[in-house]
C-alpha positions in Angstrom: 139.4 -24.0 167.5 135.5 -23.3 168.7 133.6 -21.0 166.9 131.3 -19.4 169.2 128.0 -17.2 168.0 128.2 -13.8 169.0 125.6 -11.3 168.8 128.5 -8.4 167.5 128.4 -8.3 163.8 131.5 -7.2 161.4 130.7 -4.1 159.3 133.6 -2.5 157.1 136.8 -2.8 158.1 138.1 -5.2 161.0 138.3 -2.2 163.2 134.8 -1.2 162.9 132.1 -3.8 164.9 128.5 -2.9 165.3 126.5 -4.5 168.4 122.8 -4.8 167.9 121.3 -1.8 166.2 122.5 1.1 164.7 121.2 4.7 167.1 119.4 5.5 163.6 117.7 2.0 163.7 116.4 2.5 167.7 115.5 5.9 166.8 113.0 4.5 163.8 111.5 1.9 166.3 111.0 4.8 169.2 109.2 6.8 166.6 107.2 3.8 165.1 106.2 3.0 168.9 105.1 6.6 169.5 102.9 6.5 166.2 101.4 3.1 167.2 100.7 4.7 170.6 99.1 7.2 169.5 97.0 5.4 167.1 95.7 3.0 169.9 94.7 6.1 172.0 92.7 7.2 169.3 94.2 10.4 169.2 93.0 13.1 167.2 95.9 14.2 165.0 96.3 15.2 161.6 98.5 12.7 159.9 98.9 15.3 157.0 100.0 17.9 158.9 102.2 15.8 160.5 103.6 14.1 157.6 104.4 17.8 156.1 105.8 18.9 159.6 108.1 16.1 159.3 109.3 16.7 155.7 110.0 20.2 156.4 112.3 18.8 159.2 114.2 17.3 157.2 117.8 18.2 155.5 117.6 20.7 152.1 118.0 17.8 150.0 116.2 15.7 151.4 113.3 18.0 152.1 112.8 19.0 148.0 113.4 15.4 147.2 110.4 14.6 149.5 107.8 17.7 149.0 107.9 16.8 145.6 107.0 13.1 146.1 104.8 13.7 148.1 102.9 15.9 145.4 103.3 13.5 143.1 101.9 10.8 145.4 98.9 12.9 146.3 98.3 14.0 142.5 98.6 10.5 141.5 96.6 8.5 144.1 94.2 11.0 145.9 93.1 7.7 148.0 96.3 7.2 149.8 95.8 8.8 153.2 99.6 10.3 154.7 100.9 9.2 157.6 104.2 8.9 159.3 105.4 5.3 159.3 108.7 5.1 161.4 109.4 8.6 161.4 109.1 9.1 158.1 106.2 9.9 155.2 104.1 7.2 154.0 100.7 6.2 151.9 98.5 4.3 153.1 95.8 2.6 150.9 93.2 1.1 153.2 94.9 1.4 156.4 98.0 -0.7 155.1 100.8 1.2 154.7 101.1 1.3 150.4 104.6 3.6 149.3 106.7 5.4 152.0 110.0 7.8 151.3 112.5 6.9 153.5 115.2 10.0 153.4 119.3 9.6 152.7 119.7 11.4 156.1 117.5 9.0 159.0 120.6 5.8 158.5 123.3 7.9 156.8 122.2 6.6 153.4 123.7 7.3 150.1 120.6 8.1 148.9 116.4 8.7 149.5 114.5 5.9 148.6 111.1 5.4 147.5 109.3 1.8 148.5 106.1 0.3 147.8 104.4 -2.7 149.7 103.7 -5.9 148.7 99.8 -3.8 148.5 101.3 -1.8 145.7 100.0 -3.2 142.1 103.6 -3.6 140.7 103.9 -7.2 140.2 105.6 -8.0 136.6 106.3 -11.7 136.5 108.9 -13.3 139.2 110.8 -10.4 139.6 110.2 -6.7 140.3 111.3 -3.5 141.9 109.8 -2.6 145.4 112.3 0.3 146.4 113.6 2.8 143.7 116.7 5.0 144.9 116.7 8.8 144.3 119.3 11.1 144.5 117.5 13.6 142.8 114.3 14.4 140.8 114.4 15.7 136.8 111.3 16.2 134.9 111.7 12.4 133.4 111.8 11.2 136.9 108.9 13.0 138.0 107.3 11.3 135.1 108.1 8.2 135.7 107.2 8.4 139.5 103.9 9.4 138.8 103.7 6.8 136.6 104.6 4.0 139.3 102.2 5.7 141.8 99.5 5.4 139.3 100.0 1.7 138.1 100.8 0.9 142.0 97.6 2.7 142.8 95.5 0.2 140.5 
């Protein structure tokens, strides 16, 4: 028999196919063209306000898990400018985006996430952690958050 490629991908059980993106994945790259947009008319926003607007959009959970990284980010690394960075709140460290929180809620994850770039000063030998999965945010968390911002941060 010929195997043919086909662009519909398997995902779970047999029942379940996916074509192309997911409606959470188009929505990211809508919202990432309407930030590059509006960074190419030169438009005068406030990125912080926006980044805050979009936080307090988000679910309850969510929405503590990321006003308090953003605190910590902005305690941490005063230099990191906010911004939105498909849809969601980033830090930026010379106009390259540097750490971004990516909420359980925009693809229907199992959990936030925290991610640094490849900018981020975390490089420990071969082999290292870019994207850290939260779920929620204890005092020894917090710690060690800040921590990571500040060693990222250089």
């Amino acid at each position: 028999m010929k195997r043919t490629h086909s662009a519909v991908q398997e995902s779970g059980p047999a029942t379940e196919r996916h074509e192309g993106f997911t409606a959470e994945e188009r929505e990211a790259m809508k919202e990432r063209a309407k930030e590059l947009k509006t960074a190419r008319r030169g438009s005068k926003t406030d990125p912080e306000g926006e980044v805050l607007a979009k936080i307090s959009e988000m679910p309850e959970a969510d929405r503590v898990l990321a006003e308090k990284v953003h605190e910590i980010i902005k305690a941490g690394a005063p230099q990191l400018t906010s911004r939105l960075w498909y849809g969601m709140p980033a830090y930026a460290k010379n106009g390259k985006i540097f750490c971004f929180f990516q909420s359980a809620q925009k693809f229907k994850s199992k959990y936030a996430t925290l991610g640094f770039s490849d900018q981020a000063a975390l490089d420990d030998g071969a082999m290292w952690p870019a994207s850290y999965a939260l779920t929620r945010l204890t005092a020894a968390e917090e710690k060690r958050v800040g921590a990571l911002v500040k060693q990222a941060a250089g």
